[in-house]
mmCIF file of the N, C-alpha and C atoms, coordinates in Angstrom:
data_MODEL
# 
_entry.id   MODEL 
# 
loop_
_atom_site.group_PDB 
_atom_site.id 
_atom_site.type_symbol 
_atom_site.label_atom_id 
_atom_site.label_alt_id 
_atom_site.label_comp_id 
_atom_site.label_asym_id 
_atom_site.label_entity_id 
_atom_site.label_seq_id 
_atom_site.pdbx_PDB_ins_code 
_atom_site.Cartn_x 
_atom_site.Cartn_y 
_atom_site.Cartn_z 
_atom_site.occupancy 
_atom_site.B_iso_or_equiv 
_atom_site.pdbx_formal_charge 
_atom_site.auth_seq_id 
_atom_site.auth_comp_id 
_atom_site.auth_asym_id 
_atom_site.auth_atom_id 
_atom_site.pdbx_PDB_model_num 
ATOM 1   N N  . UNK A 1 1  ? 72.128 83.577 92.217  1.00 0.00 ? 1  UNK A N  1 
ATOM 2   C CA . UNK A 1 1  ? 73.491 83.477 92.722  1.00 0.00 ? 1  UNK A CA 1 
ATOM 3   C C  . UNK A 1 1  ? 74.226 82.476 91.832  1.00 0.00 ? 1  UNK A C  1 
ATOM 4   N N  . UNK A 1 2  ? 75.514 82.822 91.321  1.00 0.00 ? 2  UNK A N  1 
ATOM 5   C CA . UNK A 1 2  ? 76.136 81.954 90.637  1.00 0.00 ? 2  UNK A CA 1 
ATOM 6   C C  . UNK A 1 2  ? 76.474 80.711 91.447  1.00 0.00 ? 2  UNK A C  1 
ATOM 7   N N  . UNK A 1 3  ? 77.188 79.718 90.483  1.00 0.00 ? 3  UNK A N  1 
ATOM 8   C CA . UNK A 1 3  ? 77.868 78.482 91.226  1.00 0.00 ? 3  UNK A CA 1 
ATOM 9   C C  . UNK A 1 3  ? 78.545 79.110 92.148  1.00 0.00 ? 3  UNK A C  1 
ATOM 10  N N  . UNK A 1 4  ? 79.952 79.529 91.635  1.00 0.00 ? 4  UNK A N  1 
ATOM 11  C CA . UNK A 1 4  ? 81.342 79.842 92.131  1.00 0.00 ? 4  UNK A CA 1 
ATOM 12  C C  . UNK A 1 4  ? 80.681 80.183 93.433  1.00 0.00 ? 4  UNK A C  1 
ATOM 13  N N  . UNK A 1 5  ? 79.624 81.495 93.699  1.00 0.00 ? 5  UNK A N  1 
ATOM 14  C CA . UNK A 1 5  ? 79.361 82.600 94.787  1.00 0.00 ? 5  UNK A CA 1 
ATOM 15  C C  . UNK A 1 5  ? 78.424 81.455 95.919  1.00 0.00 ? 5  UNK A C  1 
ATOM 16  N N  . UNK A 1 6  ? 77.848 80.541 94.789  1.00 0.00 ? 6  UNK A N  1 
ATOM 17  C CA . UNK A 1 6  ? 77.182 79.516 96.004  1.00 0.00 ? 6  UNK A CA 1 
ATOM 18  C C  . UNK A 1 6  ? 78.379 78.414 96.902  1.00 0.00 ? 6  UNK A C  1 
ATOM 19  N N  . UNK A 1 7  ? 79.196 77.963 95.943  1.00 0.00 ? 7  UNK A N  1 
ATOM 20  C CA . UNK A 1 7  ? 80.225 76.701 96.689  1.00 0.00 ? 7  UNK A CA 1 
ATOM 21  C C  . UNK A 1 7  ? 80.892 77.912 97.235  1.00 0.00 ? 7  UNK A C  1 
ATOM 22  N N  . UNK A 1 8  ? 81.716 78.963 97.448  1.00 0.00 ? 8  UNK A N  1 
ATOM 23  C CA . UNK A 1 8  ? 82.871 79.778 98.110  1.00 0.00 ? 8  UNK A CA 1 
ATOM 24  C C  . UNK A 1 8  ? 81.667 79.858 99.378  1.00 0.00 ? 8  UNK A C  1 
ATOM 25  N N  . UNK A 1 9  ? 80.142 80.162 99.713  1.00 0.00 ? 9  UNK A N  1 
ATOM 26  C CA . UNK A 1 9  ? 79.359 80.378 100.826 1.00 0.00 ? 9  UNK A CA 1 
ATOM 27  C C  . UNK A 1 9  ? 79.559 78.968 101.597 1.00 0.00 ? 9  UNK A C  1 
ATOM 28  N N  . UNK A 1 10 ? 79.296 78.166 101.204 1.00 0.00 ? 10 UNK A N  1 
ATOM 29  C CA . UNK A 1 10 ? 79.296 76.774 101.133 1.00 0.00 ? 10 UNK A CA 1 
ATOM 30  C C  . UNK A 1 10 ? 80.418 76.107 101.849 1.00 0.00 ? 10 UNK A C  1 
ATOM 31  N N  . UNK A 1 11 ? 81.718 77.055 101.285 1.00 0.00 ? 11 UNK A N  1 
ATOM 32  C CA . UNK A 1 11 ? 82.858 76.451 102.028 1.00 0.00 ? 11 UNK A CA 1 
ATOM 33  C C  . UNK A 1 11 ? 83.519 77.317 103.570 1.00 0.00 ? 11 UNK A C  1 
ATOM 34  N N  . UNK A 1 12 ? 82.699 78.230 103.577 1.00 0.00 ? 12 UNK A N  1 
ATOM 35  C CA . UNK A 1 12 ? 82.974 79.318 104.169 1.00 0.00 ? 12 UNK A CA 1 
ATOM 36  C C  . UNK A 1 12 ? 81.994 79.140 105.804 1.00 0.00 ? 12 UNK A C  1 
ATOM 37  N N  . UNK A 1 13 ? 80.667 78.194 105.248 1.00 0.00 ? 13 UNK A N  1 
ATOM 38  C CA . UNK A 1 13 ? 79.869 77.841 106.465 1.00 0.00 ? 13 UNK A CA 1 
ATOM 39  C C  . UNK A 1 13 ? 80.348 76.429 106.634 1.00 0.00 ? 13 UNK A C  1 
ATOM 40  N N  . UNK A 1 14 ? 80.701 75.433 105.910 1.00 0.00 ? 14 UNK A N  1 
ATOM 41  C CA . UNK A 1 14 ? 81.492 74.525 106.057 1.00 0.00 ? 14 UNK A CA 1 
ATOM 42  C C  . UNK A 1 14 ? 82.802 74.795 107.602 1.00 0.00 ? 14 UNK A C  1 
ATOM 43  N N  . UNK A 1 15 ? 83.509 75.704 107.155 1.00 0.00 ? 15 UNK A N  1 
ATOM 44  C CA . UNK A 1 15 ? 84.782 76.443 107.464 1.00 0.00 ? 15 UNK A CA 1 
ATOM 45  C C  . UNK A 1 15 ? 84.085 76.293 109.340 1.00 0.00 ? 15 UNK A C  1 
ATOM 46  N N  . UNK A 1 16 ? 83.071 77.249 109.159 1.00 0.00 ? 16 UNK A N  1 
ATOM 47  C CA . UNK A 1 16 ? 82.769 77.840 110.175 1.00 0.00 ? 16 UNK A CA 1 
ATOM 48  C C  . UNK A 1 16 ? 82.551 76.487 111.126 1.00 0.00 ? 16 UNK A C  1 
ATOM 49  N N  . UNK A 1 17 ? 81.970 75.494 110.902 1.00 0.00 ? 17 UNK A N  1 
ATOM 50  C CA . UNK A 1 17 ? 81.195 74.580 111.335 1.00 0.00 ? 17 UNK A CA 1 
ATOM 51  C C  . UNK A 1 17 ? 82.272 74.113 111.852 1.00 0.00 ? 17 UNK A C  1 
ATOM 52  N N  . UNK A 1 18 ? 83.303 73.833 111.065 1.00 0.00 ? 18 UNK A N  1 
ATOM 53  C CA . UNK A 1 18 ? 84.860 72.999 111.488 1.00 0.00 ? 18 UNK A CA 1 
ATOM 54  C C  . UNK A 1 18 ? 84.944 73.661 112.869 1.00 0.00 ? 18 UNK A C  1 
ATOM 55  N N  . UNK A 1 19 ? 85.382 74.383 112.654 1.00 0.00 ? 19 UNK A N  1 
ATOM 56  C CA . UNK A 1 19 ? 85.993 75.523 113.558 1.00 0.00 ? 19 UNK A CA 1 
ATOM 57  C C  . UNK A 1 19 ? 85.427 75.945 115.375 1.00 0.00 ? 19 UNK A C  1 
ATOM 58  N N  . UNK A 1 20 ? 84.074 75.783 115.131 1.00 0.00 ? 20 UNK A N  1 
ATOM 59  C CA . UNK A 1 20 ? 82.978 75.628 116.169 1.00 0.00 ? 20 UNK A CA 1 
ATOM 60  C C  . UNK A 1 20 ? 83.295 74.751 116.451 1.00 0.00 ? 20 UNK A C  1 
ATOM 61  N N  . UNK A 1 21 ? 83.250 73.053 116.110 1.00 0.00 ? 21 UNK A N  1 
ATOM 62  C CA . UNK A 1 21 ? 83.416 71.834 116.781 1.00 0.00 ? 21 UNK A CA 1 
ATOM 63  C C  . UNK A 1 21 ? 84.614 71.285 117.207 1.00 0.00 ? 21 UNK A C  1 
ATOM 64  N N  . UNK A 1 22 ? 85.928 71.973 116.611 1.00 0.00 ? 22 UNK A N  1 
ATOM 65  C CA . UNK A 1 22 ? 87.183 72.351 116.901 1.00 0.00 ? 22 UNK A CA 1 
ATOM 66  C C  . UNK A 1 22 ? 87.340 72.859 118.954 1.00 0.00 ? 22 UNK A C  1 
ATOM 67  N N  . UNK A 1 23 ? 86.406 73.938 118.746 1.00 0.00 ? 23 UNK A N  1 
ATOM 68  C CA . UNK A 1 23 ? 86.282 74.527 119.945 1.00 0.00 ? 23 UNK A CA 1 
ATOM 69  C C  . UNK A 1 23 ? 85.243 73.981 121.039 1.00 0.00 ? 23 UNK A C  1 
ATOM 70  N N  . UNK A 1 24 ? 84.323 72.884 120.775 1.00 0.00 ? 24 UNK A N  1 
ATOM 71  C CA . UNK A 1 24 ? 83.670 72.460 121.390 1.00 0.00 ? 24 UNK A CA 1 
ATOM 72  C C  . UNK A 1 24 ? 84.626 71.273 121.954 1.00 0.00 ? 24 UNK A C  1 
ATOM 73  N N  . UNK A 1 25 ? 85.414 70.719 121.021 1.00 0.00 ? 25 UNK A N  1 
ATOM 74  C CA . UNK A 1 25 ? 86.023 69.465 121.557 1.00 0.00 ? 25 UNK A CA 1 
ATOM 75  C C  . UNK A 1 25 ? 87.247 70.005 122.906 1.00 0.00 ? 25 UNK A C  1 
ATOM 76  N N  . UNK A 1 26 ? 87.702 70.870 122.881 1.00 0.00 ? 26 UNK A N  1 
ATOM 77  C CA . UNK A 1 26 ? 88.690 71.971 123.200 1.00 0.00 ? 26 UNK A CA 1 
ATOM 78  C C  . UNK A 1 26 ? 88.096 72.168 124.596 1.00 0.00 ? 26 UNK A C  1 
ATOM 79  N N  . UNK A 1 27 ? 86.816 72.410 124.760 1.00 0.00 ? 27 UNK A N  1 
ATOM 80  C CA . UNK A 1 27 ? 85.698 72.966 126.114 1.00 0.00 ? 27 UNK A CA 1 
ATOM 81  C C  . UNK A 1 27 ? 85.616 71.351 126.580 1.00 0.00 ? 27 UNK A C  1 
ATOM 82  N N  . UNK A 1 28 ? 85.600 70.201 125.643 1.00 0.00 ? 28 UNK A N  1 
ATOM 83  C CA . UNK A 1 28 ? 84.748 69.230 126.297 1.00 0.00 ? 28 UNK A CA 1 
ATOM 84  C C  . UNK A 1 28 ? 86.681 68.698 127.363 1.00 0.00 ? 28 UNK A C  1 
ATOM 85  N N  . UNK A 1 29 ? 87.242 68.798 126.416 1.00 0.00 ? 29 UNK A N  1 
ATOM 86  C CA . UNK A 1 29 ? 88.784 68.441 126.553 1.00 0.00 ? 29 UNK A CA 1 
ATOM 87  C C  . UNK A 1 29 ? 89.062 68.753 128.112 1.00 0.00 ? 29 UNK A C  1 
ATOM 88  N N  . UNK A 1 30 ? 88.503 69.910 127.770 1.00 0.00 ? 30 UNK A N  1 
ATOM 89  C CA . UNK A 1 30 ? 89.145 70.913 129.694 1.00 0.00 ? 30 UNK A CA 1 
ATOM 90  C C  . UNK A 1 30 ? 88.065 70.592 130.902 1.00 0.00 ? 30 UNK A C  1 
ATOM 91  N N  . UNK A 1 31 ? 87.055 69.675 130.701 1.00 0.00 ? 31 UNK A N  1 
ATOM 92  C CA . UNK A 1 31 ? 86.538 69.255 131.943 1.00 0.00 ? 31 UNK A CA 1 
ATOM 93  C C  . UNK A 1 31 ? 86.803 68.222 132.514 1.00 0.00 ? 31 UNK A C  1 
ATOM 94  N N  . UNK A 1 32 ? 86.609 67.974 133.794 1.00 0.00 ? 32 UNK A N  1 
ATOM 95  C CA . UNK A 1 32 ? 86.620 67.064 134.534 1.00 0.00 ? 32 UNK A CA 1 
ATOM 96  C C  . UNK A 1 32 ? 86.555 65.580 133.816 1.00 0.00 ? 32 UNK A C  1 
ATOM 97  N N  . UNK A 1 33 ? 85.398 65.845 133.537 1.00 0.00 ? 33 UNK A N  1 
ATOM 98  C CA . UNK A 1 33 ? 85.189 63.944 133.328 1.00 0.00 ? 33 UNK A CA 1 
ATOM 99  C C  . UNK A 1 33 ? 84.762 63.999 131.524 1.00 0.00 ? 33 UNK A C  1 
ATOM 100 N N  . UNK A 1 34 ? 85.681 64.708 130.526 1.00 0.00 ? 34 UNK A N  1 
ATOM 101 C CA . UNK A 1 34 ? 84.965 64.982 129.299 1.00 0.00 ? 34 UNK A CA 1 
ATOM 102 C C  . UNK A 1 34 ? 84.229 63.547 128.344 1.00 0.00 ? 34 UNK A C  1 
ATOM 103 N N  . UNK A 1 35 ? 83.328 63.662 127.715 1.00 0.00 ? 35 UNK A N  1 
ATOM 104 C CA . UNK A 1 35 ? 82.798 62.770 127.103 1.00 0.00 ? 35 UNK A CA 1 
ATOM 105 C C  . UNK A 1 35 ? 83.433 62.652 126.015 1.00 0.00 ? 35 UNK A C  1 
ATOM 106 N N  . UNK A 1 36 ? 84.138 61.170 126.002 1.00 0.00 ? 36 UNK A N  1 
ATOM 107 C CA . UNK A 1 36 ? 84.958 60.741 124.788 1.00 0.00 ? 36 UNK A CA 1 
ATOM 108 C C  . UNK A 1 36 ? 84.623 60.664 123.462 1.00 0.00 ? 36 UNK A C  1 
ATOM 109 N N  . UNK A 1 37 ? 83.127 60.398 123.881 1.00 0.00 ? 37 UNK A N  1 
ATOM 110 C CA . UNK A 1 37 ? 81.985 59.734 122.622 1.00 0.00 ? 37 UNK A CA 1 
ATOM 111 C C  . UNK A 1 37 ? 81.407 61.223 121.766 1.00 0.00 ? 37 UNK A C  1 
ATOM 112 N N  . UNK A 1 38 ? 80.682 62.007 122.421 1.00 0.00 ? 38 UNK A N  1 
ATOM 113 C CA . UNK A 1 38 ? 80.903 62.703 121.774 1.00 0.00 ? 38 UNK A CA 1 
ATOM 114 C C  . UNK A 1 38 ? 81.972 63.627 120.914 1.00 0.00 ? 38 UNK A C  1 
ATOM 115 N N  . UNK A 1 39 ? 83.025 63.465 121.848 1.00 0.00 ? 39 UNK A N  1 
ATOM 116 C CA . UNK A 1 39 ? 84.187 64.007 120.872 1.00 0.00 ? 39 UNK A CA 1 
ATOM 117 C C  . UNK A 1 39 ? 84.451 63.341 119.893 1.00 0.00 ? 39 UNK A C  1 
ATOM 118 N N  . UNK A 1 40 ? 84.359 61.947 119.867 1.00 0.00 ? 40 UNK A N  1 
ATOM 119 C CA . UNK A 1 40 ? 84.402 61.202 118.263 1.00 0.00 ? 40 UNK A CA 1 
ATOM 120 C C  . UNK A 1 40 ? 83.619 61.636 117.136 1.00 0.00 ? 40 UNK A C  1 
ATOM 121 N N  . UNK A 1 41 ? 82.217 61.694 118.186 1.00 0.00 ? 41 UNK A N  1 
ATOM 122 C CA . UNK A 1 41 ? 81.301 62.226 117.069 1.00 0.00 ? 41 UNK A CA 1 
ATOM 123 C C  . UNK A 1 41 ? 81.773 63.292 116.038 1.00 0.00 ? 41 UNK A C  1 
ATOM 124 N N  . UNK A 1 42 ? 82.276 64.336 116.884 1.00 0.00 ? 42 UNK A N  1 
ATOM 125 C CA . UNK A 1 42 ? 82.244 65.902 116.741 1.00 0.00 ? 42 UNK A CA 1 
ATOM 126 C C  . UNK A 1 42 ? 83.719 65.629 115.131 1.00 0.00 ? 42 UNK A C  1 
ATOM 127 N N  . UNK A 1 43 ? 84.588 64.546 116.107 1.00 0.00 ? 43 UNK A N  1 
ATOM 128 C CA . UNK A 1 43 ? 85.583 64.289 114.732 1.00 0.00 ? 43 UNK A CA 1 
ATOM 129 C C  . UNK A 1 43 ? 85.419 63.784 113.548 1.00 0.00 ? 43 UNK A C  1 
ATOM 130 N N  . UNK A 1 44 ? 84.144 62.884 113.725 1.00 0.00 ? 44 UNK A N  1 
ATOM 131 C CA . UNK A 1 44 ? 83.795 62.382 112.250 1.00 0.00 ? 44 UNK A CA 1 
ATOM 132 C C  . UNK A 1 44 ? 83.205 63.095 111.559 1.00 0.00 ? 44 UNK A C  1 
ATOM 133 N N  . UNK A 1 45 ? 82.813 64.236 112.346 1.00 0.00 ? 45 UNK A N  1 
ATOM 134 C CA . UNK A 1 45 ? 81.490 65.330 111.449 1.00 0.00 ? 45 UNK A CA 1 
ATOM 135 C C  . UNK A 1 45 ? 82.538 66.165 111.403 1.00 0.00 ? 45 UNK A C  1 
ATOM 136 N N  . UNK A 1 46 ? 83.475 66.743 111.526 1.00 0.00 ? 46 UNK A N  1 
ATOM 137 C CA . UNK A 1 46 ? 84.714 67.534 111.077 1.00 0.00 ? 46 UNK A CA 1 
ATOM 138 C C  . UNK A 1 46 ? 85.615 67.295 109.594 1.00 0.00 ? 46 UNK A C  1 
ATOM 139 N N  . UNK A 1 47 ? 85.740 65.880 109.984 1.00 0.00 ? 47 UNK A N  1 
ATOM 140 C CA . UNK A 1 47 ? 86.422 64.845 108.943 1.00 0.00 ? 47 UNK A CA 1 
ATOM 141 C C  . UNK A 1 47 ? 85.920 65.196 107.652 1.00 0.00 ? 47 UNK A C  1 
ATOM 142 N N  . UNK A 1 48 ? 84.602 64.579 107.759 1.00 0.00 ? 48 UNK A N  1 
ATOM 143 C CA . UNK A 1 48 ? 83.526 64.631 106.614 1.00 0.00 ? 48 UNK A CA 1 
ATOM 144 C C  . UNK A 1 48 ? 82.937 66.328 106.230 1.00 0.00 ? 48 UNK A C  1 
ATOM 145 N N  . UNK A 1 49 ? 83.231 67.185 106.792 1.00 0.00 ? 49 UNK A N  1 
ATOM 146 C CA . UNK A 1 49 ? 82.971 68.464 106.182 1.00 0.00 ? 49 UNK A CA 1 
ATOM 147 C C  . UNK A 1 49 ? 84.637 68.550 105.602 1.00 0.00 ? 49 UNK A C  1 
ATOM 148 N N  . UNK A 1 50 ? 85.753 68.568 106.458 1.00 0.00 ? 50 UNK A N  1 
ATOM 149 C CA . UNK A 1 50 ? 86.812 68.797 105.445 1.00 0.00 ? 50 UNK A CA 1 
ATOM 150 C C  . UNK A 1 50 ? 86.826 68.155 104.078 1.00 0.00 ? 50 UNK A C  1 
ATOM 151 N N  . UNK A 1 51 ? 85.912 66.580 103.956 1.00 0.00 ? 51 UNK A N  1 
ATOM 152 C CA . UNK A 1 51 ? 86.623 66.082 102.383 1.00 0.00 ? 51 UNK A CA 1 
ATOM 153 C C  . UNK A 1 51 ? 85.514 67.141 101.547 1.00 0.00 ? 51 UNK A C  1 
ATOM 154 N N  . UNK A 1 52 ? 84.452 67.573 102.205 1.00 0.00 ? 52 UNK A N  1 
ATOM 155 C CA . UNK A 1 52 ? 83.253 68.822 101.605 1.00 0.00 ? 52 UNK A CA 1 
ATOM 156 C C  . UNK A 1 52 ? 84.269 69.611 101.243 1.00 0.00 ? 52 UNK A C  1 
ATOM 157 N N  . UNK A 1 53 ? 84.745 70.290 102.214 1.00 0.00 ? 53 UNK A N  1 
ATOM 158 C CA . UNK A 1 53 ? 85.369 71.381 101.713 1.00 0.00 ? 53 UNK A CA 1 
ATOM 159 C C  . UNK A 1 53 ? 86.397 71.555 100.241 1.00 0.00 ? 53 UNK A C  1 
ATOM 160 N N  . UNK A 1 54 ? 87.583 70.653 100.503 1.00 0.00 ? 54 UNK A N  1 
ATOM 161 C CA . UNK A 1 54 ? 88.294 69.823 99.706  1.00 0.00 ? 54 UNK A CA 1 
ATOM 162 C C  . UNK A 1 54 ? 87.749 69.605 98.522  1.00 0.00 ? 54 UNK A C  1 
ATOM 163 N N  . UNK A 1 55 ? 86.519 69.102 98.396  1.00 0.00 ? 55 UNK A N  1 
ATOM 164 C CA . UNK A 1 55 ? 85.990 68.922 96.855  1.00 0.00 ? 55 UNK A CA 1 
ATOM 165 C C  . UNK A 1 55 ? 85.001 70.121 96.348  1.00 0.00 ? 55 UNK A C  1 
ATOM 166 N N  . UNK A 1 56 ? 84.582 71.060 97.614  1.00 0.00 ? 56 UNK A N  1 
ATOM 167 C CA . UNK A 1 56 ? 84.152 72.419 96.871  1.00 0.00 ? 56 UNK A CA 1 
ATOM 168 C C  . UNK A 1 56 ? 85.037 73.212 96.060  1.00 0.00 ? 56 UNK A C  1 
ATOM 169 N N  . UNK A 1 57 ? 86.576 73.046 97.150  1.00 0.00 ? 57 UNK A N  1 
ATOM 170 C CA . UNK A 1 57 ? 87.647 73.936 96.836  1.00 0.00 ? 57 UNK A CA 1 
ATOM 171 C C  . UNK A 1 57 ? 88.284 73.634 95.183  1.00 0.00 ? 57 UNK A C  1 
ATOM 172 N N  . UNK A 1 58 ? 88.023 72.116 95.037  1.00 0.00 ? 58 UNK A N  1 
ATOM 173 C CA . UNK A 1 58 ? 88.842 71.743 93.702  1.00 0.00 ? 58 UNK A CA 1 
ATOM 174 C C  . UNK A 1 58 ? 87.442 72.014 92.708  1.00 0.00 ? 58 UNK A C  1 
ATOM 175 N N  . UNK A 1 59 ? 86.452 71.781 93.160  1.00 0.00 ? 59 UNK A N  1 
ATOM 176 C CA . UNK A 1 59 ? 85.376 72.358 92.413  1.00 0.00 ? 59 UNK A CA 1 
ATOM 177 C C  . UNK A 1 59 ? 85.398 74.043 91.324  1.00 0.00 ? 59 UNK A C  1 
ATOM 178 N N  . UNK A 1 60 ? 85.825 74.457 92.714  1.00 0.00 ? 60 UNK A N  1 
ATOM 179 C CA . UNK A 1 60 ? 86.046 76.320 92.132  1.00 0.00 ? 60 UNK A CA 1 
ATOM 180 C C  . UNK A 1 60 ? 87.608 76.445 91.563  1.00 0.00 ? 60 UNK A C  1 
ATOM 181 N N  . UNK A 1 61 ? 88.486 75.848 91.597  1.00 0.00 ? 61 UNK A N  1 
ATOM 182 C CA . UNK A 1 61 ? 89.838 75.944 90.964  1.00 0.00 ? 61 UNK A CA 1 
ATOM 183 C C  . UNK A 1 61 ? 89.796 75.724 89.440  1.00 0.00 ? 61 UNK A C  1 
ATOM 184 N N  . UNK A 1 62 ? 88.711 74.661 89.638  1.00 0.00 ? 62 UNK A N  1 
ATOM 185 C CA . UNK A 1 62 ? 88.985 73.801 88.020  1.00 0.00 ? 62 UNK A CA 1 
ATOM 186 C C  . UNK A 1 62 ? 87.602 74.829 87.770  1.00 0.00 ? 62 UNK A C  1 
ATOM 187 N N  . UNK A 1 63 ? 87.015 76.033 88.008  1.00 0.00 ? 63 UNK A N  1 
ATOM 188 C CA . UNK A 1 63 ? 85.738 77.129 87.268  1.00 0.00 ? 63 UNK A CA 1 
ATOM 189 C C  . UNK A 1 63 ? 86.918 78.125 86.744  1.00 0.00 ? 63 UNK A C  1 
ATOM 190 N N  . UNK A 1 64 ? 87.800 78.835 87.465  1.00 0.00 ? 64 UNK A N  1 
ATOM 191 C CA . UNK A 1 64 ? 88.412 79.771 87.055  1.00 0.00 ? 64 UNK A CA 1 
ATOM 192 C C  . UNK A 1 64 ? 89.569 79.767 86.013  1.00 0.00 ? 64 UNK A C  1 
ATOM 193 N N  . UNK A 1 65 ? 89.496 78.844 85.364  1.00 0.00 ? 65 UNK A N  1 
ATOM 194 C CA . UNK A 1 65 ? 90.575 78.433 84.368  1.00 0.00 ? 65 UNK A CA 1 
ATOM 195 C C  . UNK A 1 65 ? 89.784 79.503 83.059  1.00 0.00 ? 65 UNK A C  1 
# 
């Protein structure tokens, strides 16, 4: 598998991961008594896959030149 075809998978399960914990915080949001702490968690591990993503994405911009 090339680079390019490995980082675009990469950013794509990245993507996914966001997106899931997006919706977990969303479920934890709408209960009763939601846990704050884990929702921090869930934001710092969001955070830190977006600057992933972000530097896969400039990764594959600066291949296709």
């Amino acid at each position: 598998m090339g680079d390019s075809k490995r980082l675009r998978k990469q950013v794509e399960s990245l993507t996914r991961h966001v997106r899931e914990h997006y919706e977990k915080i969303a479920a934890e949001l709408g209960k009763d008594d939601p846990n704050f702490q884990v929702i921090e968690h869930w934001k710092k591990e969001i955070q830190a896959w977006e600057q992933q993503i972000e530097r896969k994405r400039a990764r594959l911009s600066g291949r296709r030149r």
